[in-house]
C-alpha positions as CSV (number, residue, x, y, z in Angstrom):
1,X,11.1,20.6,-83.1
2,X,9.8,18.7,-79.5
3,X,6.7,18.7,-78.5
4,X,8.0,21.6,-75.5
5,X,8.7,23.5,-78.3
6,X,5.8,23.2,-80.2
7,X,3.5,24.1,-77.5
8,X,5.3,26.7,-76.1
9,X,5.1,28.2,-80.4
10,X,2.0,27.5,-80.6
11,X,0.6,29.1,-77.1
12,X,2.7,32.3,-78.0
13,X,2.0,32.3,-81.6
14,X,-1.9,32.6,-80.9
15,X,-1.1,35.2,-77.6
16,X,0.4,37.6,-80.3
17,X,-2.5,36.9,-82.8
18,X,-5.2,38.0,-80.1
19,X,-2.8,41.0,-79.0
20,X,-2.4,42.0,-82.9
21,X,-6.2,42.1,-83.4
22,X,-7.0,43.8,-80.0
23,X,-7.3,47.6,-81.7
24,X,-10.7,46.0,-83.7
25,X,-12.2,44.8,-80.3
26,X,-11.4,48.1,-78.3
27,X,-12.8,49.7,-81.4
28,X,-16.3,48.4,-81.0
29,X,-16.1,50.2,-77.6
30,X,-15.4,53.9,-78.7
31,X,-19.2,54.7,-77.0
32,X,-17.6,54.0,-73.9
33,X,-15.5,56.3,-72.2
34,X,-11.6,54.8,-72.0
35,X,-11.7,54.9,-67.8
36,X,-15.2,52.7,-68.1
37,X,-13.1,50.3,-70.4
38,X,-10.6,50.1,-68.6
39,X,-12.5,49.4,-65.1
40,X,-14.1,46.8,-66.7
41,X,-11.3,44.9,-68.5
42,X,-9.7,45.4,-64.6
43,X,-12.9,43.8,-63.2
44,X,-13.7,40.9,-65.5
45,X,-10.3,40.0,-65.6
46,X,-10.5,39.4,-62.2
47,X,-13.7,37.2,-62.7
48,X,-12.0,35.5,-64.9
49,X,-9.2,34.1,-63.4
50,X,-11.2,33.7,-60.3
51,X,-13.1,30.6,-62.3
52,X,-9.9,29.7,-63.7
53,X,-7.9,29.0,-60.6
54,X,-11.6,27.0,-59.5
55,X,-11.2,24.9,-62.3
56,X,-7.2,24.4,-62.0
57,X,-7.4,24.0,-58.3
58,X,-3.9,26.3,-58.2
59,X,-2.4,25.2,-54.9
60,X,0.4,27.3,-56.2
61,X,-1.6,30.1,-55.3
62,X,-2.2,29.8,-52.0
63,X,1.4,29.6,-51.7
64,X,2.4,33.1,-52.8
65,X,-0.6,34.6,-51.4
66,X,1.0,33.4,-47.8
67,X,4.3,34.4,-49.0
68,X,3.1,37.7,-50.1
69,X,1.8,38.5,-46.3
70,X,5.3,37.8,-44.7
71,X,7.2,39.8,-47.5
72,X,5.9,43.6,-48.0
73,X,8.2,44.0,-50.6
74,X,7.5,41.8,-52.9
75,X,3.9,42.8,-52.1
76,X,5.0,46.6,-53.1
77,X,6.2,44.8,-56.2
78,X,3.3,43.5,-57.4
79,X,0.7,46.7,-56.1
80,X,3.6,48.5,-58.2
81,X,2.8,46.1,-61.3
82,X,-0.5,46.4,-61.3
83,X,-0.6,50.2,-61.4
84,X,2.2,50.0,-64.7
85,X,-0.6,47.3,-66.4
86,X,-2.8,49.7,-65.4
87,X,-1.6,52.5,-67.0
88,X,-0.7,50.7,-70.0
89,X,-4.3,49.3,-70.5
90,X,-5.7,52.9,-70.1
91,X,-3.3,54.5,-72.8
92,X,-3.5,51.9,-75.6
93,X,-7.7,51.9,-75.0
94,X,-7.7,55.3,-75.1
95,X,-5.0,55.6,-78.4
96,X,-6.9,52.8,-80.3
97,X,-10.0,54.8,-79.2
98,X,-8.8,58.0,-80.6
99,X,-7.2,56.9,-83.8
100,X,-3.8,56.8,-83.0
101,X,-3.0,53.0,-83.6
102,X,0.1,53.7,-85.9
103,X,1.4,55.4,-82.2
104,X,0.6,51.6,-79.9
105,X,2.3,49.8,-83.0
106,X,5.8,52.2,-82.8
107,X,5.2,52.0,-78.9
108,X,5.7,48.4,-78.8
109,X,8.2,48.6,-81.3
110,X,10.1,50.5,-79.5
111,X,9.8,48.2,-75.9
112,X,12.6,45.8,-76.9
113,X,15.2,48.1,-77.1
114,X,13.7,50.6,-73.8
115,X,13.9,46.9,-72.2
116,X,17.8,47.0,-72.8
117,X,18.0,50.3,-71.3
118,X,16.7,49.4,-68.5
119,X,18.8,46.2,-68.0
120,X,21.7,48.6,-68.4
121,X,20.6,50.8,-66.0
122,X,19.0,48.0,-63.3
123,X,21.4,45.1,-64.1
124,X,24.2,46.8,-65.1
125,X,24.5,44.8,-68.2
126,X,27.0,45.7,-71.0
127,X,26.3,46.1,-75.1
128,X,28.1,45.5,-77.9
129,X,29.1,48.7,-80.0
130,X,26.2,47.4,-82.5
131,X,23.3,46.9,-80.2
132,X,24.4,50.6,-79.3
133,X,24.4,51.2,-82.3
134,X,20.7,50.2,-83.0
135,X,19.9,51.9,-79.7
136,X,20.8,55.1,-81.4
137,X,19.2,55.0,-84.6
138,X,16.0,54.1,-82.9
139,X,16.4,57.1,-80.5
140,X,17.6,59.1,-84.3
141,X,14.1,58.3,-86.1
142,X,11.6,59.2,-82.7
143,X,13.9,62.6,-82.9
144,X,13.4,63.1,-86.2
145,X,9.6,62.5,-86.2
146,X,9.1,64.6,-82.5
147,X,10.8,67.8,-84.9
148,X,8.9,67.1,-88.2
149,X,5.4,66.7,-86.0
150,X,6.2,69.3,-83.3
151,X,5.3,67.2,-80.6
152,X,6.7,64.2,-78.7
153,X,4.8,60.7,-79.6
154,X,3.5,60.6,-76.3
155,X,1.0,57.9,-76.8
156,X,4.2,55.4,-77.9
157,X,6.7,56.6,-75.2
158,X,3.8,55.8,-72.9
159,X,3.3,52.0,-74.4
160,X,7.2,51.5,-74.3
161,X,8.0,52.7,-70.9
162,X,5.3,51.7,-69.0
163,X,5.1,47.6,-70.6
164,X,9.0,47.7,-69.9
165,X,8.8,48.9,-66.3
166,X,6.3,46.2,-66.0
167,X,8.4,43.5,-67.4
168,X,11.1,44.6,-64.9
169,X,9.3,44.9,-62.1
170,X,7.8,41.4,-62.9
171,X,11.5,39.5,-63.5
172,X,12.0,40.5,-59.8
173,X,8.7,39.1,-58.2
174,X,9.3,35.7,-57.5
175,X,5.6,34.7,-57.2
176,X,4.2,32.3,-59.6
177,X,3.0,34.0,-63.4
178,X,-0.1,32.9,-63.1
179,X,-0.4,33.6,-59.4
180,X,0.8,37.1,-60.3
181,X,-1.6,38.1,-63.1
182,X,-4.8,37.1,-60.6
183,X,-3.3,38.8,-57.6
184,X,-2.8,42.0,-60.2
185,X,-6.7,42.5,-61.5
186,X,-7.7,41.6,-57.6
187,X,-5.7,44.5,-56.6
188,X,-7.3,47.4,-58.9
189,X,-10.8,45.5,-58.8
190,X,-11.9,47.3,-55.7
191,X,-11.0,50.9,-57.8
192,X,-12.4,50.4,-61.3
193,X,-15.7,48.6,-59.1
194,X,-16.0,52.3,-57.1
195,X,-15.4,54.0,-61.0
196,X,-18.5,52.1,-62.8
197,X,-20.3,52.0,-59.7
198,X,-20.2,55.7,-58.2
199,X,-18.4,57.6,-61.2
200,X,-19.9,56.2,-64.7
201,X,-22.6,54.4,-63.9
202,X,-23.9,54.3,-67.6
203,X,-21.6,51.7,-68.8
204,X,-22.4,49.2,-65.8
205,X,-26.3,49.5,-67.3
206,X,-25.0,48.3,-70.7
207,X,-24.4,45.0,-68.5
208,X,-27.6,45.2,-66.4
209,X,-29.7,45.5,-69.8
210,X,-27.4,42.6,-71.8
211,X,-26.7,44.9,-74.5
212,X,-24.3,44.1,-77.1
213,X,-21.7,46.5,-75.8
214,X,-22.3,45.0,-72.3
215,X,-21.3,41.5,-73.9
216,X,-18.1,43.4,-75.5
217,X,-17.2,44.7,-71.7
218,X,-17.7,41.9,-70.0
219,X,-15.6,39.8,-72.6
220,X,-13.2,41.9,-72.4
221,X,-12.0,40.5,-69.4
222,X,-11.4,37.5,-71.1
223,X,-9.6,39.1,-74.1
224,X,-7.5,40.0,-71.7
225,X,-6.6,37.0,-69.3
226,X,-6.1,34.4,-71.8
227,X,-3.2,35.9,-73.9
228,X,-1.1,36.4,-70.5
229,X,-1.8,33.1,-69.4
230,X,-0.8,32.1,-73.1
231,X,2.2,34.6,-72.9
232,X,3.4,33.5,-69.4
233,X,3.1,29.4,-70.5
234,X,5.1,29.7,-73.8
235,X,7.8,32.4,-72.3
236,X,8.7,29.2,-69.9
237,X,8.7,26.6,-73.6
238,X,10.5,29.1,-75.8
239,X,14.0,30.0,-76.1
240,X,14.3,33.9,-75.5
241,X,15.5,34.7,-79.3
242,X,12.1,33.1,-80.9
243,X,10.2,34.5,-77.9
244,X,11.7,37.7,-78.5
245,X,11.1,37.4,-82.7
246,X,7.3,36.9,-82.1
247,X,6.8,39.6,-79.9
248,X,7.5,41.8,-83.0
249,X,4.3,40.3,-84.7
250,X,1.7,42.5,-82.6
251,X,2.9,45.5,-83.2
252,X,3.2,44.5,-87.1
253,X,-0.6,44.0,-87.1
254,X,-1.4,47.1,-85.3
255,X,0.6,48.6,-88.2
256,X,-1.2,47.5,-91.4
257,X,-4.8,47.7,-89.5
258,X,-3.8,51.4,-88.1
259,X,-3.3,52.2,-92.1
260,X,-5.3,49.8,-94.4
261,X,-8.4,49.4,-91.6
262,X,-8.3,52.7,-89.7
263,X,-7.1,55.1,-92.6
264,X,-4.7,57.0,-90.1
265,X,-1.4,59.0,-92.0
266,X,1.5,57.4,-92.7
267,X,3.4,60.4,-93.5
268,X,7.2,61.3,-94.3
269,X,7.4,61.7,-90.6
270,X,6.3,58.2,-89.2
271,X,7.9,57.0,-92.3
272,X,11.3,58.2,-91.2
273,X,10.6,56.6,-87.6
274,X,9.4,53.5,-88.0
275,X,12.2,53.1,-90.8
276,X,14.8,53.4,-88.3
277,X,13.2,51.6,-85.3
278,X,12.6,48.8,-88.2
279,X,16.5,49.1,-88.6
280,X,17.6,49.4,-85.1
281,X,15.8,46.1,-84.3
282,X,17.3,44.1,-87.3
283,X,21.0,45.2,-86.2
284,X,20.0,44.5,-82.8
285,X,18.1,41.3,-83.0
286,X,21.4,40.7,-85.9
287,X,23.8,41.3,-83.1
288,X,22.1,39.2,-80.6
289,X,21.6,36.1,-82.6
290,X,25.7,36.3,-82.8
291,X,26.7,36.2,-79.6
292,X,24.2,34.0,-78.6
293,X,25.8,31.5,-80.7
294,X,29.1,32.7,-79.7
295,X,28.3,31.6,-76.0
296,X,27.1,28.0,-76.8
297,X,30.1,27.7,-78.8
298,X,31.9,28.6,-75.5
């Protein structure tokens, strides 16, 4: 392995760690309402990379802020990005918040395979009968599950949808990563500010009277930025078939803590569903690995 590749392993490798153990910090916050949170893991993410771009003098930055001016859509791009992020944030808080882990863990799960809808149905690309195949038994075990429970996971479907918009969305901005996940918290900041400001003021005095839980919020922000900026630096070392491989280790996490940690069910139900979507992305990952290798050997 090169030294590229080690970095761009290593940088992802600890991204997914922090995003795997992210349901025990949100935890520590369930005396905060899931808005507050949310406000201020918008805010001090902001802060954040404000200090960061200080200390990496990002020239690069400047750049697509001027490019951003002269092209409105690519500026609707990245409004439209930060709202998806947004909404994402807001619904695994509230889920982890609320004891429904074992729903953010199928949620992301399931992404991979909502991500190849969508190229189908953006990019117009084309599957092999087996990755259509997975694609069906994944949509097979959420069926099975929504008619054994009564009720649609609507916490997952959430998680999957929204991340996978957002990664769409963000393969057609052409801005810099790290220029884009600044701009993005700058963009909501002026919102969640008016929310803990105006709205629910009670979580902005945890920070005024340096309260343990004001610590928590005001990390969060940095819980937050550093994986992306990990994420977005090993995506550009890593081939996409290890990229894609480690993604699956959140999710796993979430998983065992959701059970062993959190004590939620793991009935027949969720049984039945994660078996499948644990299926479906074997055969699909299965299938890709093949003609991967079929097109080098081209």
């Amino acid at each position: 392995m090169n030294e590229i590749s080690k970095k761009g392993l290593s940088t992802t490798l600890l991204c997914c760690l922090i995003w795997g153990l992210l349901p025990l910090y949100w935890a520590l916050l369930n005396q905060v309402s899931s808005f507050s949170v949310l406000s201020h893991r918008i805010i001090w993410s902001g802060v954040w990379m404000f200090f960061l771009v200080i200390i990496t003098g990002r020239q690069q930055l400047r750049i697509d802020i001027h490019y951003l001016r002269t092209n409105l859509t690519q500026l609707g791009l990245l409004l439209l990005a930060a709202m998806l992020i947004s909404i994402n944030w807001f619904t695994y808080i509230w889920a982890v918040t609320n004891q429904h882990v074992l729903d953010t863990s199928l949620g992301y799960y399931i992404n991979p395979l909502l991500n190849v809808l969508l190229g189908i149905v953006i990019y117009k690309e084309t599957l092999l009968w087996s990755q259509k195949l997975s694609i069906a038994i994944a949509v097979l075990g959420v069926s099975i599950m929504t008619y054994e429970l009564g009720s649609l996971p609507t916490v997952s479907i959430a998680l999957a949808v929204t991340f996978s918009l957002y990664g769409a969305v963000k393969k057609r901005l052409t801005i810099h990563p790290f220029s884009s996940i600044a701009l993005e918290a700058w963009l909501i900041t002026p919102i969640a500010l008016w929310y803990v400001l105006t709205v629910d003021t009670t979580s902005w005095s945890f920070i005024e009277n340096m309260t343990p839980t004001g610590l928590l919020l005001v990390c969060s922000g940095f819980t937050t930025s550093v994986p992306l900026i990990l994420f977005s630096y090993g995506a550009r070392l890593l081939p996409l078939n290890v990229l894609g491989f480690l993604q699956y280790l959140s999710p796993t996490m979430g998983f065992f803590l959701a059970i062993f940690y959190f004590g939620e069910s793991f009935g027949t139900p969720q049984m039945i569903a994660f078996g499948c979507i644990w299926i479906a992305l074997v055969l699909f990952s299965l299938s890709s690995q093949i003609t991967t290798r079929i097109s080098l050997k081209k």
